[in-house]
N, C-alpha and C positions, 0 to 999 in steps of 0.2 A: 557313196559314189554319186547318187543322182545328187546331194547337196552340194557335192566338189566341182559336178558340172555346171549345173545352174550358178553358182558362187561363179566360178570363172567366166559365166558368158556376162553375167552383168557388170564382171570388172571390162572383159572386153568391149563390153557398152560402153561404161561409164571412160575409160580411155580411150574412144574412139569420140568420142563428145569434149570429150577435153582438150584432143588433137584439134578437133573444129573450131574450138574457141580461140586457141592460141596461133589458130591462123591468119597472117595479116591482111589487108587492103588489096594489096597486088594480088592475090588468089593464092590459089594452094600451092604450098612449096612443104618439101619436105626437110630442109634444111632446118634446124631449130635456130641457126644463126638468124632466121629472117620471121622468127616465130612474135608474137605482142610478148611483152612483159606480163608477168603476173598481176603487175601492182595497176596495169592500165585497167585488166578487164573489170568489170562489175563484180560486186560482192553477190549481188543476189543469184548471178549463173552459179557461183558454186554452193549456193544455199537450198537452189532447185537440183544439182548433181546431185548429193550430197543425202539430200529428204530421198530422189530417187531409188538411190541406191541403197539407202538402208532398209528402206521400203521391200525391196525385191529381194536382200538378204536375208529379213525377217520372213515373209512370205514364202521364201525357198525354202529354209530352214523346217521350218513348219508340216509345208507338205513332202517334204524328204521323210520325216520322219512318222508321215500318217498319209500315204501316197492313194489310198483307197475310199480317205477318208471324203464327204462331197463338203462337208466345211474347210474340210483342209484344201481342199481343189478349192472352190469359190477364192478363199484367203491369198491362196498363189495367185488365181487370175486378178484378183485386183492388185496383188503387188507388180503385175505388168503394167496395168492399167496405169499405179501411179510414175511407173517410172516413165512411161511413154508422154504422159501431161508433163512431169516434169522436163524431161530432157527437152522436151520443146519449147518451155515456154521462155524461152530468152531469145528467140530472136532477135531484136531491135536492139541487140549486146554486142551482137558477135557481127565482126569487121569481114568477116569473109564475103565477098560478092555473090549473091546469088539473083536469080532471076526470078519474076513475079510469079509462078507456076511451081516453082521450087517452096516459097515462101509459104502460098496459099497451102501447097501441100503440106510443110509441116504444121501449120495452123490448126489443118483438117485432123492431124494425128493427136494436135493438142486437145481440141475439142471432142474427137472419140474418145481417148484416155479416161480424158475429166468425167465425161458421164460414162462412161461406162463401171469407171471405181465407183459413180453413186450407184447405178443398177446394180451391180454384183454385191453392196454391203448390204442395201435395201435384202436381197433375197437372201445374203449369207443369216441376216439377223431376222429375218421369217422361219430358218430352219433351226438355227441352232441359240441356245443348245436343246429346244422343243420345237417343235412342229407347233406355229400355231395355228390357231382357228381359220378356216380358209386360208391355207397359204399359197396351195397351188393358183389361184384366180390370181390374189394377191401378185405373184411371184410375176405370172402373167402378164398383168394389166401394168408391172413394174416397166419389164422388160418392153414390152411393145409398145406403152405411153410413151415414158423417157427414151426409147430407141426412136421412135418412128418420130420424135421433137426434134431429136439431135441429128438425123440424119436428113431432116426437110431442114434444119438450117446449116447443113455442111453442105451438101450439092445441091446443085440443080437452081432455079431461080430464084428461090428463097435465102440462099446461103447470105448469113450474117457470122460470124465468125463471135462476136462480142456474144453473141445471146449465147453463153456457153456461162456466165455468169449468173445469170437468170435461170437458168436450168440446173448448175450445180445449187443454186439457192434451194431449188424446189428438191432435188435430190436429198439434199441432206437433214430436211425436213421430211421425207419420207422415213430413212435412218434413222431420225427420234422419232416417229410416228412407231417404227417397227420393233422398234426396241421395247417402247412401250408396252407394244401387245407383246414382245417375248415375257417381261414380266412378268404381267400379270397370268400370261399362262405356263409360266413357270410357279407359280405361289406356293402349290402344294408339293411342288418338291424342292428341299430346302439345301440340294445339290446344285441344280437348276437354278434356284433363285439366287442364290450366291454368283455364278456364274452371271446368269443375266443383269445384277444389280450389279457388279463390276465392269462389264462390258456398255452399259447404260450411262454410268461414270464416267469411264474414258470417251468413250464414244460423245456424249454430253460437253465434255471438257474441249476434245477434240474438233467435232464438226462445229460447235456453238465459238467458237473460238474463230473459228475462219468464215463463220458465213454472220458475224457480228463483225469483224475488221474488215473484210474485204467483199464477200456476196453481196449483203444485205447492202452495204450504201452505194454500191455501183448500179445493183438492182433500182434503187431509190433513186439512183441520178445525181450521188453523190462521189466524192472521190474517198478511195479506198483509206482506212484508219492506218494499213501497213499495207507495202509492197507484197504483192501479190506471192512472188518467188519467196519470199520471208516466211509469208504464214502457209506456206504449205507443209512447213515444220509439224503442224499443230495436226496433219494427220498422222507424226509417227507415234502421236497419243493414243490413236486405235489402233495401230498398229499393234504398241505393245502389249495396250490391254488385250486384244487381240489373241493375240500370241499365248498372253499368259491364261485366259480362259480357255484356250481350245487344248492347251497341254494339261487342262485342271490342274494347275499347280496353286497347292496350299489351297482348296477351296475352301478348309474354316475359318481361314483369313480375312479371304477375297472382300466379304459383307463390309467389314472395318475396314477396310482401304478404301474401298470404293466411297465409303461417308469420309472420311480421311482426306479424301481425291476432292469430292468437291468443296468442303469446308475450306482446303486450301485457295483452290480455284477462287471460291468468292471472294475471300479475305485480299485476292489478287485485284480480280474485276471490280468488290468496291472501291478499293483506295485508286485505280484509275479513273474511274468515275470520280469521285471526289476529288481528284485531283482535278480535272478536266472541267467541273462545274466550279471549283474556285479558283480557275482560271481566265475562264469566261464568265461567270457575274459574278464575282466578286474583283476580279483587274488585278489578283495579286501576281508576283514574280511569282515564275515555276519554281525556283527553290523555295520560295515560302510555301506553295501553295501543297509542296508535296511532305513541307513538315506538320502542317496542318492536318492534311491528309492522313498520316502516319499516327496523329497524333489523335484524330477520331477515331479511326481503325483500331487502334490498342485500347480506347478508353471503354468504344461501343458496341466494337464487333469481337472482338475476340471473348470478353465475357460471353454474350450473348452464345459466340459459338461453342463455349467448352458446354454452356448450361444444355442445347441442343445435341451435345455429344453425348453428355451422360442420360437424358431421356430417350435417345433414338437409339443409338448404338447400346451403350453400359447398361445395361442391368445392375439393378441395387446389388450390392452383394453383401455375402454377411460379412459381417466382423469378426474380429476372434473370437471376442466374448461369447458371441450367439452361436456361432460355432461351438465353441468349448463346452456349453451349454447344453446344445444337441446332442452332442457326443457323449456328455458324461449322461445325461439322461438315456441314450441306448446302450453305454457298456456298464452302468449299474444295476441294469434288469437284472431280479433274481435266478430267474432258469437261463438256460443256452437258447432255447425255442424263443425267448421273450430277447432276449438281446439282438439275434441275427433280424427278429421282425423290427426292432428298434433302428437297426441298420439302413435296413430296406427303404423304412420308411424315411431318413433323415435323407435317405440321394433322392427318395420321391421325389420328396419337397422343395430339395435343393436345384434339381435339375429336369425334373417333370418331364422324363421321358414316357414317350408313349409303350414303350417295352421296356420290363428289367425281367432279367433270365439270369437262368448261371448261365456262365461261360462252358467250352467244350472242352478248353485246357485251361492248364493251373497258368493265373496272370503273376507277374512278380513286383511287375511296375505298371503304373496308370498305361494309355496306351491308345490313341487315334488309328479309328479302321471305317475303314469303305468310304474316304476319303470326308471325316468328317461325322458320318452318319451314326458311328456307333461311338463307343467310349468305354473299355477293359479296368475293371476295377479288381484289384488285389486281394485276395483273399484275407478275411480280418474277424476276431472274435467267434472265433466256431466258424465264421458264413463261406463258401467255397467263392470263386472268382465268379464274378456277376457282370451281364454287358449289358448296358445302356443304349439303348436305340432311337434314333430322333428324338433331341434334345428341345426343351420348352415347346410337348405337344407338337413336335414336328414343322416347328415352326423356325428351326433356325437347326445349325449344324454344331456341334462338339468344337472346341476349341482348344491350343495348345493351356489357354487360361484355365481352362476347366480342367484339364488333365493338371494342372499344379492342384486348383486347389481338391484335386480327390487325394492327391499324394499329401497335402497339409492335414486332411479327412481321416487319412489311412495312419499318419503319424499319429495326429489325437489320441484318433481309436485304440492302437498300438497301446500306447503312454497309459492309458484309460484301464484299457483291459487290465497291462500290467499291473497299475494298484490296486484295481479291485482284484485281482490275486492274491498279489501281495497281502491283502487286507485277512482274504478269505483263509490263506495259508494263517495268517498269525491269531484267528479266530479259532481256527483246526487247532493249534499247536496251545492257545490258551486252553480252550477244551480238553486236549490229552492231558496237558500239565496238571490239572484241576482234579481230572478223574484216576489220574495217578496217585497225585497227592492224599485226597480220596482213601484211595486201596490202600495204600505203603501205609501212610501216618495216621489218618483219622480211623480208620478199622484197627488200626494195631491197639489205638489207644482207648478205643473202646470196647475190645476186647480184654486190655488189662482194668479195668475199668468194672467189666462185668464179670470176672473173677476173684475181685478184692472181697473180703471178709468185714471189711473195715465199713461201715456207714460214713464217715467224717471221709476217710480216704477214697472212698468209694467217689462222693459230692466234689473233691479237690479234683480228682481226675479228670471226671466232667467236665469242670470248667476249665481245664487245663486243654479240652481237645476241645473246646467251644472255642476259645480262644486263638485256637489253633486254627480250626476251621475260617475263624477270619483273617486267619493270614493266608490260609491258600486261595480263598474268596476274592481278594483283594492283592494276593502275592505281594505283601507287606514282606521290607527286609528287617531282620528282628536284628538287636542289635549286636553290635561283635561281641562276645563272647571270651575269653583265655581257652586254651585245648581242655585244660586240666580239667577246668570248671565241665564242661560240654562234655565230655569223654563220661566226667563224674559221671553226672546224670543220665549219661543213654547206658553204661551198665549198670546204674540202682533199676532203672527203668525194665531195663532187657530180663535182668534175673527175678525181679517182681512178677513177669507177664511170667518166667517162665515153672517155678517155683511151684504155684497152683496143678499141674500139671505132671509133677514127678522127677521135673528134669532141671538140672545144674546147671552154670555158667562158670567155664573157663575161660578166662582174659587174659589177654596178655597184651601190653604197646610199646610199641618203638619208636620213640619222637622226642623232637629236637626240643629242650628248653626254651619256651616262650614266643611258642609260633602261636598266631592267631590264622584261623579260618574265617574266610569271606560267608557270607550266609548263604551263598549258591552252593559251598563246599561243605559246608553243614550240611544241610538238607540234605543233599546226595549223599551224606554218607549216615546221614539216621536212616533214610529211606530204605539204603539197605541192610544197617541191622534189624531195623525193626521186620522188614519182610523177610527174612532169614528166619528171623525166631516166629512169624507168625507161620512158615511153613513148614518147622518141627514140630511144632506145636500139633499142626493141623493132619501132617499128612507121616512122620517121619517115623514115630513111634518111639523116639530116642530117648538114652535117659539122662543125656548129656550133649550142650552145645559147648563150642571151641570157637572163640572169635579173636582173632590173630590182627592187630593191629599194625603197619608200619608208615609214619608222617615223616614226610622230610619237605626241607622247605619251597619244593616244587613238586611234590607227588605225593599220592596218599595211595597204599596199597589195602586192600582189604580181604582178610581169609575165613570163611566161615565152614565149618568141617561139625558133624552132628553122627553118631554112634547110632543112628536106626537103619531102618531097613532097606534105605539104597533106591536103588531104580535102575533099568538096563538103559544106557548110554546111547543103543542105538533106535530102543523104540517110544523115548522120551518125548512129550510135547509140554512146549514152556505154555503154562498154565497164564493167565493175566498177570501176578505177582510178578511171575520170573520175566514174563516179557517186558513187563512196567522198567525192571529192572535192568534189564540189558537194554531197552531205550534210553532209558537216563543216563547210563554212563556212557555209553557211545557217543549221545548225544552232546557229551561236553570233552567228547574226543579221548573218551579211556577206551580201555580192554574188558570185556567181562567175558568169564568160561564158566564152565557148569560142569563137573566132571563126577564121577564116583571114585569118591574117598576110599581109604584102608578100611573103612568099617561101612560111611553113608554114606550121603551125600556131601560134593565138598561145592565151595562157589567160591571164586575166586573173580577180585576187579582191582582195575589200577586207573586210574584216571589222574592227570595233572588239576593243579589250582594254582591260584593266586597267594600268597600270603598277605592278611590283611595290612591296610598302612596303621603305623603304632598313634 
């Protein structure tokens, strides 16, 4: 409501001044038949309406939505302030008759207007967004220097109306003077200083822009570079900046605009300057002299300016490499304690905040808080979500830039972790395999081995499980094989271990003429005769094994049933053999059960294979 009121009175201004313009010679009529034309009046009256009025729309706008605030109040009175200079300052425009008491008065309103918007910036940028060092004196010596200036040359016997130029001169030179001190006493807070370095900016761009075209060489006794009403455009530069620092919008922005702001500004100012001096000693034509112009400006200044971009603003940043680098060096730490410190330490480095904490809650994604100040990191590699507080030593604010590259950080690390898992998994899975291999086949075979009778057979075994052993060493694939041949030798094998022992081998197979097994489907299935008959042997007491073979050319089933003394079903624990056992065929996607037989124990597995290519 209060922004719908204030918006409507200053349109009822700004059309109660438009009415006056378009009034003719003969005096006021209300007839529009007897109104001037559009196209007679001046350009620069609606250039002054126009600044006016945006002026008081931004400044409403503002303190509508911070009505308590004393910045936001200073910001409205000066947006009165400007509408009040502006709407007056066309007199010698406008056809309407008026009389010499009429004239001087608006004059008198032009002249308060004008310095009054320099006194209230002067003290709005003494307060905000700090309080600086003596501000009240300051504030003071603002108000009652420039007030008691302005008001000895508006009434009384001193009145000069013109010295309103001379006084906004020194005005707006107070403006950078105070801006200044906001700076600097903003430094150590890098909310603050953001704000002040953008409000320095504009304000910079702004005031230096009308008291270099128009102040300054009227001041000097020169004529004005632009039309007065023209360059009063040049304050809706503080305006907006204005605006957008008292709403702190985007303050980890602000820093980089504000360099952005003037970089462009100068790139402006030089090439008019250049243009202007090879115009005047050089005598060339203005079209030449502005391609000239253009043509130094892209050769001299634009280098110059990016290289100042990336030293003032840009911070070096890493590259991928050095990046990828850091990372894989924290997420290949051997412990969890050693990687999350690896962590820690790579955002130190990276971003040198003066705080790293966990966070209170789980983060999901990067994430800018307390407008700037802090920075939410996602939780990665064991470490919980960690936040980041004032950014480079408190010397600068969090950025939407940085919040990318923690999410570039966080994917690394991610990608990182994952293979050193992956790694770590297929290190685990080489291990079981090895010490499986191990137990099933190398203890089988040196078990039958240290039962032989034989010294020659004895020696052949041996090296039969030596050689063996460097295939599981090495998980060498040995070469294919016919069934016949394989089948042969794991029952001469099976009933050799078992023979010493007292106890018999009944065989029996069911398979298809002239299938070949892959060497994964070998293994897995010596593995488990061998550990069948190494655990009658050991534990069964039997005086007879039964090994039931059936191959077809997608399945391999396998039955092993042994005549000793059993085990109760329910209070069974798979011993390392049997587990070895029920992990390898599972593991290549079979069935293994363990049941008690008609007499003992019975084991029963089914697992698919490949059949070899011929």
């Amino acid at each position: 409501m209060r922004l719908i009121l204030l918006s409507v009175a200053g349109l009822l201004m700004f059309l109660g001044m438009v009415l006056v313009v378009l009034q003719p010679e003969t005096g006021w009529n209300w007839s529009p038949a007897y109104w001037r034309p559009l196209e007679d009046t001046h350009q620069a009256i609606w250039a002054s309406l126009c600044t006016g009025l945006l002026a008081w729309l931004i400044s409403s706008w503002i303190w509508a939505l911070k009505p308590m605030n004393v910045p936001a109040v200073l910001f409205a009175a000066s947006g009165f302030a400007t509408l009040a200079f502006c709407f007056s300052s066309f007199i010698p425009w406008i056809s309407l008759p008026m009389s010499e008491g009429t004239v001087a008065w608006i004059w008198a309103v032009n002249m308060l207007g004008a310095s009054a918007f320099g006194i209230i910036m002067t003290c709005l940028f003494l307060v905000y967004p700090s309080r600086v060092t003596y501000w009240k004196p300051l504030s003071v010596l603002t108000v009652f220097g420039f007030g008691a200036w302005t008001l000895l040359r508006t009434f009384g016997p001193f009145q000069d109306f013109a010295e309103v130029q001379r006084i906004t001169t020194f005005e707006m030179l107070a403006i950078v003077v105070a801006v200044v001190l906001q700076i600097r006493s903003s430094a150590r807070d890098p909310r603050k200083r953001a704000i002040a370095v953008w409000l320095g900016a504009s304000t910079l761009l702004g005031a230096g822009a009308f008291i270099a075209t128009v102040a300054a060489p009227i001041t000097l006794g020169f004529s004005p570079m632009v039309l007065e009403n023209y360059a009063f455009s040049f304050f809706l530069i503080i305006y907006v900046g204005l605006a957008v620092g008292l709403m702190r919008y985007r303050l980890f922005d602000l820093g980089v605009w504000a360099y952005r702001l003037v970089f462009y500004a100068s790139a402006a100012l030089a090439l008019i300057l250049l243009d202007i001096a090879l115009v005047s000693l050089l005598t060339l034509d203005p079209g030449q002299a502005l391609g000239v112009s253009l043509l130094l400006v892209a050769i001299v200044y634009l280098p110059m300016r990016d290289s100042l971009w990336r030293r003032i603003v840009q911070r070096r940043p890493a590259n991928d490499d050095d990046l990828f680098h850091l990372v894989l060096d924290a997420a290949l730490k051997p412990t969890e304690q050693e990687r999350a410190a690896g962590w820690k330490a790579l955002l130190q480095n990276h971003f040198q905040p003066l705080e790293l904490a966990e966070a209170e809650d789980a983060i999901s994604e990067p994430r800018l808080g307390n407008e700037g100040i802090s920075l939410g990191i996602p939780g990665v590699a064991g470490v919980p979500s960690l936040q980041l507080m004032h950014a480079h030593n408190g010397r600068s604010l969090f950025t939407p830039r940085d919040a990318g590259v923690v999410m570039h950080l966080v994917q690394l690390m991610k990608h990182a972790e994952a293979s050193r898992t992956a790694y770590d998994r297929g290190v685990s899975e080489e291990r079981l395999r090895i010490a499986r291999d191990i137990h099933d086949n190398i203890g089988a075979q040196l078990m039958r081995a240290l039962h032989s009778a034989k010294p020659d057979r004895k020696d052949a075994m041996i090296r039969d499980t030596l050689a063996d052993l460097r295939d599981v060493i090495n998980n060498a694939q040995s070469p294919i094989l016919p069934l016949d041949e394989i089948l042969a030798d794991l029952r001469a094998e099976t009933a050799e271990r078992l023979e010493p022992h007292g106890v018999s081998l009944r065989w029996s197979l069911q398979a298809d003429a002239g299938i070949k097994l892959i060497p994964s489907t070998v293994h897995a299935l010596r593995s488990l005769v061998r550990e069948s008959a190494s655990n009658t042997i050991k534990h069964a007491g039997a005086k007879c094994l039964d090994v039931r073979l059936r191959i077809t050319p997608d399945r391999v089933e396998v039955e092993v049933e042994d005549d000793g003394s059993g085990f109760d079903i329910a209070t069974v624990e798979l011993g390392q053999g049997l587990a070895n056992m029920k992990a390898r065929v599972e593991g290549i996607g079979g069935v293994f059960t363990l049941s008690q037989g008609t007499s003992g124990a019975q084991l029963q597995a089914q697992f698919p294979h490949e059949v070899a290519a011929p």
